[in-house]
N, C-alpha and C positions, 0 to 999 in steps of 0.2 A: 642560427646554427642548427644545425638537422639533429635532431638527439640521435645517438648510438643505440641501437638495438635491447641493453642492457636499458638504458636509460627510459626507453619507450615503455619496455615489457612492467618496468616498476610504476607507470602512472596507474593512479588507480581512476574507475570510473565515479564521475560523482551525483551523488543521490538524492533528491529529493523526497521528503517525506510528505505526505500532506495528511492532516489529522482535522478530527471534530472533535473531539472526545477526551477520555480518559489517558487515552495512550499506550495500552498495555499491548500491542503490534507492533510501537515503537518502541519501547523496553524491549522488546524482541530482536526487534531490528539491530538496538546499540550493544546487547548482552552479546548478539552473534557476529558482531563486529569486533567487539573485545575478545570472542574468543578463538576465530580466525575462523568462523563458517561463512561469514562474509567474508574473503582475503581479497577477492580482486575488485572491490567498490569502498567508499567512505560514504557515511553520510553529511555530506557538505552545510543542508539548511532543511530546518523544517517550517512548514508552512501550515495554519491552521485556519477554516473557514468561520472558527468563532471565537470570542477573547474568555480571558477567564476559565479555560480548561488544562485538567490538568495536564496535560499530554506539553503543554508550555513548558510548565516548571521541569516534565522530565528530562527535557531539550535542553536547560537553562542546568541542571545538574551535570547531564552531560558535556555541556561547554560546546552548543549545537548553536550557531546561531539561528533564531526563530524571529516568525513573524504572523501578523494576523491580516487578511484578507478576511472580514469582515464582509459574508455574505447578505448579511441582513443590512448592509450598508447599501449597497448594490440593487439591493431590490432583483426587481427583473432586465436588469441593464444586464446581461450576460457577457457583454463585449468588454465593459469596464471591469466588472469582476472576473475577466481571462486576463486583461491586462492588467491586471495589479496582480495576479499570480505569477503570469511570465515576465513580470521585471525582480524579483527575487529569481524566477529559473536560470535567467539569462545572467545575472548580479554573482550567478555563484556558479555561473557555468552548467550545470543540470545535464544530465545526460539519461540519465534514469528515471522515473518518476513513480512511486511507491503511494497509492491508496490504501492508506492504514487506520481505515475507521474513516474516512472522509462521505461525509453524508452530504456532498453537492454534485450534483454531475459535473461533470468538466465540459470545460466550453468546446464546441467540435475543434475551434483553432486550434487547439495545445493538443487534441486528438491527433487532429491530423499530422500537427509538426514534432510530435512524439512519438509518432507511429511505432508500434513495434517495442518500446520504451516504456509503457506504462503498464505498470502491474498492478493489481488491486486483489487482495481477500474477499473471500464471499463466505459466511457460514452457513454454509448447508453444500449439498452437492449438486452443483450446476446440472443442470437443467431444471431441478425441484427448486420448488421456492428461492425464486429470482423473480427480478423485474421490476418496474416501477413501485413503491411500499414497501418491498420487503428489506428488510437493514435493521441493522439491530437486532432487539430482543422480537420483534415481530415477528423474522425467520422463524425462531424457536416456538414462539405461539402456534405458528402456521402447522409447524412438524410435526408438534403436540399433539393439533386438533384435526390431524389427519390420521394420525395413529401409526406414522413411521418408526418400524423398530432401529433403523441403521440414519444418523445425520455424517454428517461432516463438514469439511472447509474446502474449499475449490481455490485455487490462484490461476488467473485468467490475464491474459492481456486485456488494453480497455480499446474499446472505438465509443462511436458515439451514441449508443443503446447502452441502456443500462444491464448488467450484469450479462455480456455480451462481447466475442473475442477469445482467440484461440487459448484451451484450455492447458495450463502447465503442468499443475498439480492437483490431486484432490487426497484425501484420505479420511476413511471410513472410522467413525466414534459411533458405537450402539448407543441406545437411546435404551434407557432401562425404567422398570420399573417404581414408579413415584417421582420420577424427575421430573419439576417446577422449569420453566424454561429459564430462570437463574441459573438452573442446578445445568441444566443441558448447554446454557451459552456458556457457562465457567467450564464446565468438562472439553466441549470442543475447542475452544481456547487456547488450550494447555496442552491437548493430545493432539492439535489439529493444526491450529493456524500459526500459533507460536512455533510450530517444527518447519511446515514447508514453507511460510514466505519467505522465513531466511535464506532457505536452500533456492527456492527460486529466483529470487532478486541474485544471490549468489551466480545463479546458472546467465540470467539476463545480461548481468554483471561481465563476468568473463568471455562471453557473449561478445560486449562492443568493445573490448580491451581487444580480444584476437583481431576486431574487424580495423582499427585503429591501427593495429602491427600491420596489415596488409594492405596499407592507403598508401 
């Protein structure tokens, strides 16, 4: 049966999370889903490249089904560590795909067949300190020891270069006096990347719900 117009316009797109970490991008993600800044996406499953992090349990509070793709299992098989990602993608449907702290490149396959799809956080401002090493707190070291007074967070699509892919969002956190790059990754966090991923995944989101209305 063909859904009704009404019934189409209410499917939401669904979202893949993929994490290393702590998970405070994915608190993000679920807080802006609870409070309707996500409205036209769900996050369906999160997916994590290591076990034992916390970015699990925040999934497992949420009532997110998760799962671990175990990088370091993998090794340098990057064909088997694509395909134990895309069988959770495809398991929960995936439409979306949210790099939220995920510290593995993605396998060019899921690139390519997500094209346009895949979003990822970057802390700092795209084109500064990006590229192979930089993630995490390194960013912030880098910023530090270049003596930038302005950092921020960039939301990018992804291809198969690292921190690389048309840029969505970025927005500007000064870099002040005495900041530890603790002090500057917790500041831009809060004022940076916890604001636009949401709205971007949001924007990406609404996005493939229209393009679905016009199939």
């Amino acid at each position: 049966m063909i859904p009704t117009p009404v019934e189409h316009k209410m499917k939401k797109t669904s979202i893949a999370v993929l994490v290393s970490g702590g998970g405070t991008n994915l608190q993000a993600l679920i807080d802006a889903e609870k409070s309707g800044i996500i409205e036209s996406g769900r996050i369906s499953v999160v997916i994590s490249s290591k076990s034992g992090v916390f970015a699990l349990e925040r999934a497992e509070k949420a009532g997110i089904p998760h799962f671990v793709a175990e990088k370091a299992f993998f090794r340098d098989d990057e064909d088997a560590f694509g395909r134990e990602i895309e069988k959770h993608l495809e398991e929960y449907d995936a439409e979306v795909i949210v790099l939220a702290g995920f510290l593995s490149k993605l396998p060019e396959k899921i690139c390519e067949k997500y094209k346009g799809r895949i979003l990822n956080v970057h802390p700092a401002l795209i084109p500064s300190f990006c590229g192979k090493g930089f993630y995490g707190i390194h960013v912030h070291e880098a910023a530090l020891a270049y003596g930038v007074k302005v950092s921020g967070a960039t939301v990018h699509l992804v291809d198969s270069e690292y921190d690389h892919g048309r840029i969505l969002m970025q927005k500007a956190v000064d870099v002040l006096p005495g900041d530890t790059p603790e002090i500057l990754q917790q500041r831009i966090m809060t004022q940076a990347e916890h604001i636009i991923l949401p709205q971007a995944v949001e924007m990406i989101c609404k996005e493939t719900v229209n393009n679905k209305q016009t199939v």
